[in-house]
DRENDO-1510 file (C-alpha; in Angstrom, 1 decimal, always signed):
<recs>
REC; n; res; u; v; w
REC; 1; UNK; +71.3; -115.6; -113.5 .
REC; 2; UNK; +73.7; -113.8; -116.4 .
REC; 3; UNK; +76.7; -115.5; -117.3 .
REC; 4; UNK; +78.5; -112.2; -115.4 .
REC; 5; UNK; +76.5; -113.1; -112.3 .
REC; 6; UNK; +77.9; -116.9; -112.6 .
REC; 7; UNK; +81.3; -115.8; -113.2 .
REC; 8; UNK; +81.6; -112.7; -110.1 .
REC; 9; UNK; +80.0; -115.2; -107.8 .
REC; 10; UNK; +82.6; -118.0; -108.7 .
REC; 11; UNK; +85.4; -115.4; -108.5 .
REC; 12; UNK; +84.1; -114.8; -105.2 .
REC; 13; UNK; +84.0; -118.7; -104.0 .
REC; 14; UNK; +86.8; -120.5; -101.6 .
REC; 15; UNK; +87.4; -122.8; -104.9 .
REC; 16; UNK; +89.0; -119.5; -106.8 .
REC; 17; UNK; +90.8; -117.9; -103.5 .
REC; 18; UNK; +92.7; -121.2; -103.2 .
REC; 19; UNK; +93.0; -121.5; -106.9 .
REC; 20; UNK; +94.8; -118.2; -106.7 .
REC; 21; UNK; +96.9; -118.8; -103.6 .
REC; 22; UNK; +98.4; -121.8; -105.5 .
REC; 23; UNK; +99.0; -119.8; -108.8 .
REC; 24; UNK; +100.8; -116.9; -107.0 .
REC; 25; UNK; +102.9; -119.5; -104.8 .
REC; 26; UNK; +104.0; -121.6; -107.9 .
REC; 27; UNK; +102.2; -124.6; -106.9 .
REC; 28; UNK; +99.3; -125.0; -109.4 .
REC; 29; UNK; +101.2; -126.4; -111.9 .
REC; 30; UNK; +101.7; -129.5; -109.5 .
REC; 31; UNK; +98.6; -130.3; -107.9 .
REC; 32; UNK; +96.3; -131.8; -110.3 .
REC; 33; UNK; +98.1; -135.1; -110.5 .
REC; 34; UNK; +98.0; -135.5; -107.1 .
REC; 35; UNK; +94.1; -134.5; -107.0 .
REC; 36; UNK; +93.5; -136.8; -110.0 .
REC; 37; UNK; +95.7; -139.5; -108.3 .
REC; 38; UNK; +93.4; -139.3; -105.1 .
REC; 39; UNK; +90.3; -139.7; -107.2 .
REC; 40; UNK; +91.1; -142.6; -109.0 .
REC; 41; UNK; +92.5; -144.6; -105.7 .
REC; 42; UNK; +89.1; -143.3; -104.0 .
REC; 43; UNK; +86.8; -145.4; -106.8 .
REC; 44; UNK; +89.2; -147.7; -106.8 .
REC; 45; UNK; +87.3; -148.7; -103.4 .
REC; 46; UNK; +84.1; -148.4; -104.8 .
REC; 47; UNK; +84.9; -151.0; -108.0 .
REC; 48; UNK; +85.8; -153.0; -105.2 .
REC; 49; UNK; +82.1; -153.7; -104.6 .
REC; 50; UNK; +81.1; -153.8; -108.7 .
REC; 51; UNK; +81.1; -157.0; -110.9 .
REC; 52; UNK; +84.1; -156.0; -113.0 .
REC; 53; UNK; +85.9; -155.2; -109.0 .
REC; 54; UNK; +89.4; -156.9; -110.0 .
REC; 55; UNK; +90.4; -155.1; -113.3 .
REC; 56; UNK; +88.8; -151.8; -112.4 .
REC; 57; UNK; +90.4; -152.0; -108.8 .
REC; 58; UNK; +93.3; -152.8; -110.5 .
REC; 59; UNK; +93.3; -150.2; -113.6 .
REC; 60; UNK; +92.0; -147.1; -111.3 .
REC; 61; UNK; +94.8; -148.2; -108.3 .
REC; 62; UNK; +97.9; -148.2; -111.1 .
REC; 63; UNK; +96.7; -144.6; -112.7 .
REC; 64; UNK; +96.1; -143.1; -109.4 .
REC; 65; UNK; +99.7; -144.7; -108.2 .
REC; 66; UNK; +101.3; -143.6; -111.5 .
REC; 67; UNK; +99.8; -139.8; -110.9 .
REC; 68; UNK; +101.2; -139.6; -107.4 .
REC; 69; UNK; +104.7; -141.3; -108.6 .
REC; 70; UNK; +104.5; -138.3; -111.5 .
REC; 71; UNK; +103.1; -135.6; -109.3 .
REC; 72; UNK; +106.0; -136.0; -106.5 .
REC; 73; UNK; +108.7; -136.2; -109.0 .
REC; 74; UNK; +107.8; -133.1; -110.4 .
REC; 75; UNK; +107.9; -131.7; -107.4 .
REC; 76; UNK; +111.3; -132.8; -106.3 .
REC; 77; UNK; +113.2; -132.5; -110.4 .
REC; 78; UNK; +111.1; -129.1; -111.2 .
REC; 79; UNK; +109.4; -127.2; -108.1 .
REC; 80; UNK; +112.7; -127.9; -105.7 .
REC; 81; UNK; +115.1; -128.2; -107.9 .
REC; 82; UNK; +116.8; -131.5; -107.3 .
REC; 83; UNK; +118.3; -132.9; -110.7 .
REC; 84; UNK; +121.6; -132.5; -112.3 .
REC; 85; UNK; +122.4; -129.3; -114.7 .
REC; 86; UNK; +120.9; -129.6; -117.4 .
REC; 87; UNK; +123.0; -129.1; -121.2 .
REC; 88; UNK; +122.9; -125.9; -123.1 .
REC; 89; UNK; +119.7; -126.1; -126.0 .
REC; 90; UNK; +122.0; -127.4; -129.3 .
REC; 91; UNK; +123.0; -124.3; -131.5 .
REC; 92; UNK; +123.2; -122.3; -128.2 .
REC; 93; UNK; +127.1; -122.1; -128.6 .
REC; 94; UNK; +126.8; -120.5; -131.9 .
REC; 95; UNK; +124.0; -118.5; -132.8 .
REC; 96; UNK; +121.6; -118.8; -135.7 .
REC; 97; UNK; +121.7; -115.7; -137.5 .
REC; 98; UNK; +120.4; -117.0; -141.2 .
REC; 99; UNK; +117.6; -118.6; -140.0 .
REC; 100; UNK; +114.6; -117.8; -142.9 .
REC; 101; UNK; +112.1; -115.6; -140.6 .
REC; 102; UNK; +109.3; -117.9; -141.6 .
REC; 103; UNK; +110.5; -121.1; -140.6 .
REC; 104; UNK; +112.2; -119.2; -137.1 .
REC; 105; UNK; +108.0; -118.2; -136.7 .
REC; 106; UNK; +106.9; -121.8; -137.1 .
REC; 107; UNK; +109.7; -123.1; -134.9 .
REC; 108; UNK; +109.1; -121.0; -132.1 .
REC; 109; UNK; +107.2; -122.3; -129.1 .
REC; 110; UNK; +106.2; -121.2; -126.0 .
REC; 111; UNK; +108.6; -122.2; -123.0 .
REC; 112; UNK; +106.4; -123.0; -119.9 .
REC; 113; UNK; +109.8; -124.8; -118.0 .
REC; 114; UNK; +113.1; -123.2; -117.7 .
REC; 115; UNK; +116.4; -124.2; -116.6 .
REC; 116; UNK; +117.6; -122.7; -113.2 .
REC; 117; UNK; +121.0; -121.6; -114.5 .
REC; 118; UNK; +120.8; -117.9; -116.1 .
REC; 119; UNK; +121.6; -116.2; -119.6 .
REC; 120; UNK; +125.0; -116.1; -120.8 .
REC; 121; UNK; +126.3; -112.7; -120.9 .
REC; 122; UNK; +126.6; -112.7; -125.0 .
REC; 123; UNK; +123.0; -113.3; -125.3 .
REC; 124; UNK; +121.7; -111.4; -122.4 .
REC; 125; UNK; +123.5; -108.4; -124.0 .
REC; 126; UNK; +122.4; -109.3; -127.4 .
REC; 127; UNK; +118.9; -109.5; -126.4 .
REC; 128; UNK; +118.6; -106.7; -124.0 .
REC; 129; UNK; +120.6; -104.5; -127.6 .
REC; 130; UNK; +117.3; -105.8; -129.6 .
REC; 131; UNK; +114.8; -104.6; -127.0 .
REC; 132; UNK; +116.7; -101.2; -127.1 .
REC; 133; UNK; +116.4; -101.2; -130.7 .
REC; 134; UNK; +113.2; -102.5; -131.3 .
REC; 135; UNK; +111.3; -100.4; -128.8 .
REC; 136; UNK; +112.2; -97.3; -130.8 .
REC; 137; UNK; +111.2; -98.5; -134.0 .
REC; 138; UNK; +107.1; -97.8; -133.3 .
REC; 139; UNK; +104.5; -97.3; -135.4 .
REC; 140; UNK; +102.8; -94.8; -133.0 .
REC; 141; UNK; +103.6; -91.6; -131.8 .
REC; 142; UNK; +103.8; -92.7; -127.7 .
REC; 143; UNK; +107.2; -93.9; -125.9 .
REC; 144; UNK; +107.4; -97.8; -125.1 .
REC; 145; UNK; +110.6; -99.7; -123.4 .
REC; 146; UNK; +111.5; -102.7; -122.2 .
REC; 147; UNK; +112.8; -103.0; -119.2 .
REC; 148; UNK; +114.9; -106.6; -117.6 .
REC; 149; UNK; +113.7; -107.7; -114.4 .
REC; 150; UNK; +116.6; -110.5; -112.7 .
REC; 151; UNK; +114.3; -111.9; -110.1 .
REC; 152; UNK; +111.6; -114.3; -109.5 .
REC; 153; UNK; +108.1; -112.8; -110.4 .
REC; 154; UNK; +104.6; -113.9; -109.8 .
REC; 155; UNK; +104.0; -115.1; -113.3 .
REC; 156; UNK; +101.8; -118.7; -114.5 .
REC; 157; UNK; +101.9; -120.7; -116.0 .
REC; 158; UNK; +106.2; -120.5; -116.7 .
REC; 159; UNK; +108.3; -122.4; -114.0 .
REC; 160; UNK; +111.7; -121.9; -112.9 .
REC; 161; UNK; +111.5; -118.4; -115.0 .
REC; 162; UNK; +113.8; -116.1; -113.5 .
REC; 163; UNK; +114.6; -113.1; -115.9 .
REC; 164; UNK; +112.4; -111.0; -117.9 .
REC; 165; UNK; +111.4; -108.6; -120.5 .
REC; 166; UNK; +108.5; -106.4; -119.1 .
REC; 167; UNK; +106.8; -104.3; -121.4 .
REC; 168; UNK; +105.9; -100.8; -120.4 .
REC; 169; UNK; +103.2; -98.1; -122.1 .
REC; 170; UNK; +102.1; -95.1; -121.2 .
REC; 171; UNK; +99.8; -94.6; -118.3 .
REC; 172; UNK; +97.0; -93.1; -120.4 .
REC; 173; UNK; +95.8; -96.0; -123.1 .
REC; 174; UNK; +96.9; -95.3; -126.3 .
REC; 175; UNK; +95.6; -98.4; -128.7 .
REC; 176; UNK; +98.7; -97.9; -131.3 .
REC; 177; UNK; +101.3; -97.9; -128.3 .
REC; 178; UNK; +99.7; -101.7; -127.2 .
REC; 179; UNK; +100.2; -103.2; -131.1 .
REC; 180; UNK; +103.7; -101.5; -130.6 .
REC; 181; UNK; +104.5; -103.3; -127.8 .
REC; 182; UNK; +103.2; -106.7; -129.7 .
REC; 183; UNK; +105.2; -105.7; -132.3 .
REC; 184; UNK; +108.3; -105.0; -130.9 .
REC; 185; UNK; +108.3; -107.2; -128.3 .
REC; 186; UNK; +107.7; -110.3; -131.0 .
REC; 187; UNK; +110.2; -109.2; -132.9 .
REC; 188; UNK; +112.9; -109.4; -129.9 .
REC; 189; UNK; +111.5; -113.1; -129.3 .
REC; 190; UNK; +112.1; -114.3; -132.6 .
REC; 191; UNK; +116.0; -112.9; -132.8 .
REC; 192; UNK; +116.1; -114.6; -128.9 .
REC; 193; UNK; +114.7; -118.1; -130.7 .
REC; 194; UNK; +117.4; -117.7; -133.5 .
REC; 195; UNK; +120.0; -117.9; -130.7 .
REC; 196; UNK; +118.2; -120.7; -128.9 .
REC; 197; UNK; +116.7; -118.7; -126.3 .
REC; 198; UNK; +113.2; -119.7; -124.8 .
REC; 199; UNK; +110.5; -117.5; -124.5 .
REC; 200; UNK; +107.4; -117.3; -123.2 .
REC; 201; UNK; +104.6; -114.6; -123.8 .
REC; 202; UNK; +102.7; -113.8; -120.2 .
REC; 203; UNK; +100.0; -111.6; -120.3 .
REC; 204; UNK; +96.7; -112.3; -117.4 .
REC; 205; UNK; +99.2; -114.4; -115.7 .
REC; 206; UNK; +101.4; -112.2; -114.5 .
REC; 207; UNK; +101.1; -110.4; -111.2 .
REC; 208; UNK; +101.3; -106.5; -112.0 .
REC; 209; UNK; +102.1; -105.9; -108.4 .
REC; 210; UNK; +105.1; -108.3; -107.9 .
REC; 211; UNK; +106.4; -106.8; -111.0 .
REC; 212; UNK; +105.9; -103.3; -110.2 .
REC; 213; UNK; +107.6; -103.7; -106.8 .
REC; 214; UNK; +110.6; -105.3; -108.4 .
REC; 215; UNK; +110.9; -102.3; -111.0 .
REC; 216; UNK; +110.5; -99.5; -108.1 .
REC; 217; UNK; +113.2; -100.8; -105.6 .
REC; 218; UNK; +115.3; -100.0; -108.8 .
REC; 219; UNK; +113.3; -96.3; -109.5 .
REC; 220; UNK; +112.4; -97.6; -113.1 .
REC; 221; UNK; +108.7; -97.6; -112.4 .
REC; 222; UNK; +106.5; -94.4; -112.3 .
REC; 223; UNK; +102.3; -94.8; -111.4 .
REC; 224; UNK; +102.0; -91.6; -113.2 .
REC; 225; UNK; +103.8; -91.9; -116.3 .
REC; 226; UNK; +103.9; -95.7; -116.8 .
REC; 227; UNK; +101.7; -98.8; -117.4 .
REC; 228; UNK; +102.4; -103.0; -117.3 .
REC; 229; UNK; +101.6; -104.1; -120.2 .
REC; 230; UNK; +102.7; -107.3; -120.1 .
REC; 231; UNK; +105.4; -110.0; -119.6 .
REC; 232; UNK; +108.1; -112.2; -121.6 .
REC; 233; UNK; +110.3; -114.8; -119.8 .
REC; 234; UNK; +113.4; -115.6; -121.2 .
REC; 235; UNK; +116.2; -118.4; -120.6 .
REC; 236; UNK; +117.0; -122.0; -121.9 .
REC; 237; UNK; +114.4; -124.4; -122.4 .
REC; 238; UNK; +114.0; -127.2; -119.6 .
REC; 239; UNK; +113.4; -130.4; -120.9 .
REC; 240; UNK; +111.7; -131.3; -117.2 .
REC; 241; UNK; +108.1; -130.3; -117.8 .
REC; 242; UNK; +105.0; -130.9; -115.1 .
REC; 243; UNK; +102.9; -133.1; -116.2 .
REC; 244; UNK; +99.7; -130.7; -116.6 .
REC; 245; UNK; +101.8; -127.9; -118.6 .
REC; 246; UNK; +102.4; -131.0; -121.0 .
REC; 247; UNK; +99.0; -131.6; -121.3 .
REC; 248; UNK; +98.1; -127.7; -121.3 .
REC; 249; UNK; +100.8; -127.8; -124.4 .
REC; 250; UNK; +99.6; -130.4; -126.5 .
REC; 251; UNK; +96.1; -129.0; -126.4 .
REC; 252; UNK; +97.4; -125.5; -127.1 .
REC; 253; UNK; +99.2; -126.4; -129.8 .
REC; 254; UNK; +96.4; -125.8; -132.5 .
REC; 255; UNK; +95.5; -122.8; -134.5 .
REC; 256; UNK; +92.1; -121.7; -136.4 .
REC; 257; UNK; +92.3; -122.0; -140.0 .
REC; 258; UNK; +92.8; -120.0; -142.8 .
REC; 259; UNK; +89.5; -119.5; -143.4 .
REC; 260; UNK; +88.1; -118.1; -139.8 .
REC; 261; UNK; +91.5; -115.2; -139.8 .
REC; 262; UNK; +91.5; -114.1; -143.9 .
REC; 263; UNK; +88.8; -112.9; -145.7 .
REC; 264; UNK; +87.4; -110.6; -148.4 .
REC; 265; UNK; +84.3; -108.3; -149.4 .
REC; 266; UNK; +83.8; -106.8; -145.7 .
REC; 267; UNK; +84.4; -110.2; -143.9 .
REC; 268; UNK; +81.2; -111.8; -146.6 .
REC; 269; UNK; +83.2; -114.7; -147.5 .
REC; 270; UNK; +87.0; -115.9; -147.3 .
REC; 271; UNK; +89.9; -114.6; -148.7 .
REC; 272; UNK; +90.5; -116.9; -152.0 .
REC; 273; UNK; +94.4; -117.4; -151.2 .
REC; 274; UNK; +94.9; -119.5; -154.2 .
REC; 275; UNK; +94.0; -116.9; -157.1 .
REC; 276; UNK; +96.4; -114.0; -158.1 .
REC; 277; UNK; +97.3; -111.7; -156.2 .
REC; 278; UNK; +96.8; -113.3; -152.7 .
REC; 279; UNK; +98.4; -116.7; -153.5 .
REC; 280; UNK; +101.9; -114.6; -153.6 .
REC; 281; UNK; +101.5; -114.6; -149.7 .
REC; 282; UNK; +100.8; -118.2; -148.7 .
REC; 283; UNK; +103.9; -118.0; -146.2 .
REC; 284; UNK; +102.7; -114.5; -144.6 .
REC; 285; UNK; +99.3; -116.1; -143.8 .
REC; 286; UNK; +100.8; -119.4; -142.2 .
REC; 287; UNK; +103.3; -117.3; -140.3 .
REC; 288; UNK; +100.6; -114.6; -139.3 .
REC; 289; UNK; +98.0; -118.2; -138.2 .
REC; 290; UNK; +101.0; -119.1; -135.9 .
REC; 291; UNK; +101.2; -116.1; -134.2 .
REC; 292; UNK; +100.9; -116.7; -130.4 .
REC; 293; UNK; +98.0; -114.7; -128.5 .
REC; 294; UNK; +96.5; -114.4; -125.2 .
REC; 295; UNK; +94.9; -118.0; -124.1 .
REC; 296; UNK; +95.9; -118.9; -128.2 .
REC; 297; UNK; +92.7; -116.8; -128.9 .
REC; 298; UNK; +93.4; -115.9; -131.7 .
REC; 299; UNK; +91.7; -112.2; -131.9 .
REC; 300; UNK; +93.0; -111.5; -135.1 .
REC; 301; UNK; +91.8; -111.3; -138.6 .
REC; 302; UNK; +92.6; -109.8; -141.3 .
REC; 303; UNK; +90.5; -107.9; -144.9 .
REC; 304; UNK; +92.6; -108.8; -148.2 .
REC; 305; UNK; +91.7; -105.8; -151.2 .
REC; 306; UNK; +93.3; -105.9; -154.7 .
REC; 307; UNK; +92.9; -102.8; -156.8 .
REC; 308; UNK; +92.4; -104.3; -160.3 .
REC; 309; UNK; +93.0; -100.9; -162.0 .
REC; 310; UNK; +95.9; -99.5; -159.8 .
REC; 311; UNK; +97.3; -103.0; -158.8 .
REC; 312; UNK; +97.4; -102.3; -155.8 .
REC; 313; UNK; +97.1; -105.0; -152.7 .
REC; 314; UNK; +96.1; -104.0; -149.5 .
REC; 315; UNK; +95.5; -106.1; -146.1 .
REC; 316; UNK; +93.8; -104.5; -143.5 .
REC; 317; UNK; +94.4; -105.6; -139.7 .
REC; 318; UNK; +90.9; -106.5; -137.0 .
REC; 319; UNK; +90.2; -107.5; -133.6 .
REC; 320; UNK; +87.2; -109.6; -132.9 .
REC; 321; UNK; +87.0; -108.8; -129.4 .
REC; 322; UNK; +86.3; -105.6; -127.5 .
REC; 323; UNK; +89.8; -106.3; -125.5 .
REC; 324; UNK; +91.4; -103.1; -124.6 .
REC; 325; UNK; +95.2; -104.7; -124.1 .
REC; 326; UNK; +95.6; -108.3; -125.3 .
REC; 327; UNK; +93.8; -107.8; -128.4 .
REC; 328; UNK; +95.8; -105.0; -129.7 .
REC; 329; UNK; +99.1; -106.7; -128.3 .
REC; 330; UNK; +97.9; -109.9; -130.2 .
REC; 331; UNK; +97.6; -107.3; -133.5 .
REC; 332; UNK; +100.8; -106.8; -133.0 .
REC; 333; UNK; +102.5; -109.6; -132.9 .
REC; 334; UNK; +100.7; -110.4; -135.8 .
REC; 335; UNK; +101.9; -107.8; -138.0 .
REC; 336; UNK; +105.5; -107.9; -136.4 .
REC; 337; UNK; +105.1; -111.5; -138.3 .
REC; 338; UNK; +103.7; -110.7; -141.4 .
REC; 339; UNK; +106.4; -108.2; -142.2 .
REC; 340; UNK; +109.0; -110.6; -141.6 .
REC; 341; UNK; +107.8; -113.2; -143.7 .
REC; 342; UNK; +106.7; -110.4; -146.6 .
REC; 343; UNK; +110.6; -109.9; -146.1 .
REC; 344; UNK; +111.7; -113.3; -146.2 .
REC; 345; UNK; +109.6; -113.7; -149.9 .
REC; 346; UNK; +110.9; -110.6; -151.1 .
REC; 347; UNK; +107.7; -108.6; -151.0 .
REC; 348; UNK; +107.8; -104.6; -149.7 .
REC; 349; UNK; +105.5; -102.9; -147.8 .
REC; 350; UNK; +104.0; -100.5; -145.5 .
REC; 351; UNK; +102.2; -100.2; -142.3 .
REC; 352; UNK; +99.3; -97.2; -142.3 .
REC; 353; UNK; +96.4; -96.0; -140.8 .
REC; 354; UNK; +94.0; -95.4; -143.1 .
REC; 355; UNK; +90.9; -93.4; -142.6 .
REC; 356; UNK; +87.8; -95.0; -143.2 .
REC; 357; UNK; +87.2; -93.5; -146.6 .
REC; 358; UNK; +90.7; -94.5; -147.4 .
REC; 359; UNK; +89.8; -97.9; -146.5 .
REC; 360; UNK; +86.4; -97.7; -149.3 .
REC; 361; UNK; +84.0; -97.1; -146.3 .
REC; 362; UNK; +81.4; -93.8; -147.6 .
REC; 363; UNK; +79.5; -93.9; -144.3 .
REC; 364; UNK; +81.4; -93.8; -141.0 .
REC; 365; UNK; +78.6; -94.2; -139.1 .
REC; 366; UNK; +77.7; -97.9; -140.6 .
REC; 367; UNK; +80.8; -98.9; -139.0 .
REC; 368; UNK; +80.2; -102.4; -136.4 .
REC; 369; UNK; +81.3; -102.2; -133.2 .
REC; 370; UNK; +83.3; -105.6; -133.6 .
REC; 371; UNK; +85.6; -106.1; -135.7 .
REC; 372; UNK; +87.9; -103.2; -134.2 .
REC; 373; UNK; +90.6; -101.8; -137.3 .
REC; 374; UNK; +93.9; -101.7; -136.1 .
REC; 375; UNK; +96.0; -100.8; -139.2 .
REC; 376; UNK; +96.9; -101.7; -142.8 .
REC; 377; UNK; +99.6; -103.2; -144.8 .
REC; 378; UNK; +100.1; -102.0; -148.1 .
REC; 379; UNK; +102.1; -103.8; -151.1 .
REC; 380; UNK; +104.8; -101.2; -152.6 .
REC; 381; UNK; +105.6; -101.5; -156.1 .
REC; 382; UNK; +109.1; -100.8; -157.8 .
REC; 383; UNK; +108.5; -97.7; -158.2 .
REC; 384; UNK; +107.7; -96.7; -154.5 .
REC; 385; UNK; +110.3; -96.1; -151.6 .
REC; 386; UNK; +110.1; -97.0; -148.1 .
</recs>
C-alpha cells in the first residue's frame, strides 16, 4: 500500500472524523491532557502488580492527576472564559514606530491564545489603513484585498481569536498574486507587532466555509470573482495558553539553518555568507530563516549570484515543494522580509522576474521540476533609481 493509500484510508477512519469534529468545535486544543491524564492513571493500576508497584503507582497517579488538574483549568481560564481581564501587552499604550525591521522580524511570534476583549479603535484603524495600503502595493498584475472579519471563525490552532484579516485572490490561480498576498499581508503583521498587536498566520487550519459565510451575509464575497487564500488573527496576546499549544510552541520554535535555505552554483553547494559580497547581508538571511511558513516548513530557498565584472548581486527566490498556495504565500513572506531588513542595512534593491536566460539558464528545457522560481532580488547601485 502507497503512502497516498495510507493517508486516504486514515482520512477516511472514525479516528480523523472525530479529530475534525473537535478541531472545528474548538476543543482539540484541550483534550490531550485529559487523554494522556487517563493513560497514565490506567497503568498506574498495572504498576500496581510490578516489583517497582509503589513509586511507579505513585509517579504515573501524580502526572495523570497533574494532567487532569491542567486539562480542566484550561478549560474553565481559556475555553469558557472564566478569569479576570487580563492587562494591555506593555508598549500597547504607545506604539512602537522606530523599531529596527530586523529585530521587529525576530521578535515576532505567532499568537495561538488571545484575550477576549477586542482592538482598540486606534489600532484597528491603523491596521485595517496598512492592509489598504499594502494590498495595492503588488508585485503582480492581479487585484488582492484584505478584508476584516469581527466574528468567531473556524480556525486551529488560535483560541479566543475573534477578528481577522482574510486574504482574498482571484478565483483563477495566478502564482504572483499568492507571493503578493505573503507579501503584503507580512508586511501588515509586522507594523501590527510594532504596536504590540498579536498575530497569527492560519493557512490549512482555517475553515474556507465558515469564512466565506461570514464574508457573504455582508456581500463582500463573490464564487466567481474571488478565492480564500488564507487567514491572519489579530488581537492582544493572552498570557493563558493550553497546555498542548505550549508544547506545540516550544517544538515549533526552530528553524533550518543557513545552510539548507542559501546556496550558490545551481543549489551545488552553500552560499559562502562570510566572503564579499554576500557577508553584507548576514541580517537579511537571519530575518528571511525566521520567516514563519505553513506547518514552519520552510519551503523557501534562495540562489545568491555576484557578477564579478558588472558587480552586480543577485538573489534569486525557490520553492521546494510542488505547493500551489502555501508555498508561494511562504515566498512571500519571505521576500516581504528580506526587503525590510535590506532596508534596515541600507542596501537598495529590486524585485524582478527574470526569464530564464536572464537568470544564466541557455536551455529551458533542462529546467527541474522542483525547485519552482518565484522571483529575484537585485542589488541597485548609486547610480540606479528605484
Amino acid at each position: 500500500m502507497s503512502k497516498g493509500d495510507i493517508q486516504y484510508s486514515f482520512e477516511r477512519s472514525l479516528l480523523w472524523r472525530i479529530k475534525l469534529h473537535l478541531q472545528g468545535t474548538g476543543w482539540l486544543q484541550y483534550t490531550p491532557p485529559f487523554i494522556l491524564g487517563s493513560f497514565c492513571l490506567v497503568m498506574s493500576s498495572f504498576a500496581s502488580f510490578s516489583i517497582a508497584s509503589a513509586h511507579m503507582n505513585s509517579f504515573l497517579v501524580t502526572i495523570g492527576k497533574l494532567l487532569w488538574a491542567v486539562g480542566i483549568v484550561d478549560v474553565l481560564t481559556i475555553k469558557l472564559n472564566i478569569r479576570p481581564t487580563e492587562p494591555l501587552p506593555k508598549h500597547t499604550e504607545n506604539c512602537v514606530d522606530a523599531c529596527d525591521s530586523c529585530s521587529v522580524i525576530l521578535h515576532r511570534r505567532s499568537c495561538r491564545s488571545f484575550q477576549p476583549r477586542k482592538l482598540r479603535l486606534q489600532h484597528l484603524k491603523e491596521i485595517l489603513q496598512c492592509a489598504r495600503t499594502e494590498s495595492k502595493q503588488t508585485l503582480g498584475p492581479e487585484f488582492i484585498r484584505f478584508e476584516y472579519v469581527d466574528s468567531p471563525l473556524k480556525v486551529w490552532p488560535a483560541v479566543n481569536a475573534h477578528e481577522f484579516l482574510v486574504a482574498i485572490g482571484p478565483a483563477k490561480y495566478d502564482r504572483m498574486a499568492m507571493i503578493d498576498v505573503g507579501r503584503s499581508l507580512q508586511a501588515v503583521i509586522l507594523h501590527a507587532t510594532r504596536m504590540d498587536v498579536a498575530t497569527c498566520w492560519i493557512g490549512p487550519g482555517a475553515d474556507h466555509l465558515s469564512v466565506q459565510k461570514a464574508l457573504k451575509l455582508e456581500g463582500r464575497y463573490n464564487n466567481t470573482r474571488d478565492h480564500i487564500i488564507c487567514v491572519c488573527a489579530i488581537g492582544y496576546k493572552s498570557l493563558l495558553v493550553p497546555l498542548t499549544i505550549r508544547l506545540a510552541n516550544i517544538l515549533s520554535h526552530s528553524r533550518k539553518p543557513r545552510e539548507e535555505l542559501f546556496f550558490d552554483n545551481n543549489f551545488q553547494r552553500p552560499l559562502d555568507i562570510t566572503k564579499y559580497p554576500f557577508n553584507m547581508y548576514a541580517k537579511c538571511y537571519e530575518a528571511a530563516r525566521w520567516s514563519p511558513s505553513s506547518y514552519n516548513a520552510q519551503p523557501t530557498q534562495c540562489l545568491g549570484s555576484w557578477d564579478r565584472t558588472t558587480n552586480a548581486v543577485r538573489f534569486d527566490f525557490y520553492s521546494s515543494i510542488k505547493s500551489r498556495y502555501y508555498a508561494p504565500v511562504a515566498a512571500g513572506i519571505w521576500l516581504r522580509d528580506w526587503e525590510a531588513a535590506c532596508e534596515s542595512i541600507g542596501i537598495r534593491g529590486r524585485f524582478a522576474a527574470l526569464t530564464p536566460k536572464e537568470r544564466g539558464i541557455e536551455n529551458a528545457d533542462s529546467i527541474p521540476t522542483l525547485p519552482i522560481y518565484n522571483i529575484s532580488w537585485i542589488q541597485l547601485g548609486d547610480s540606479d533609481s528605484q
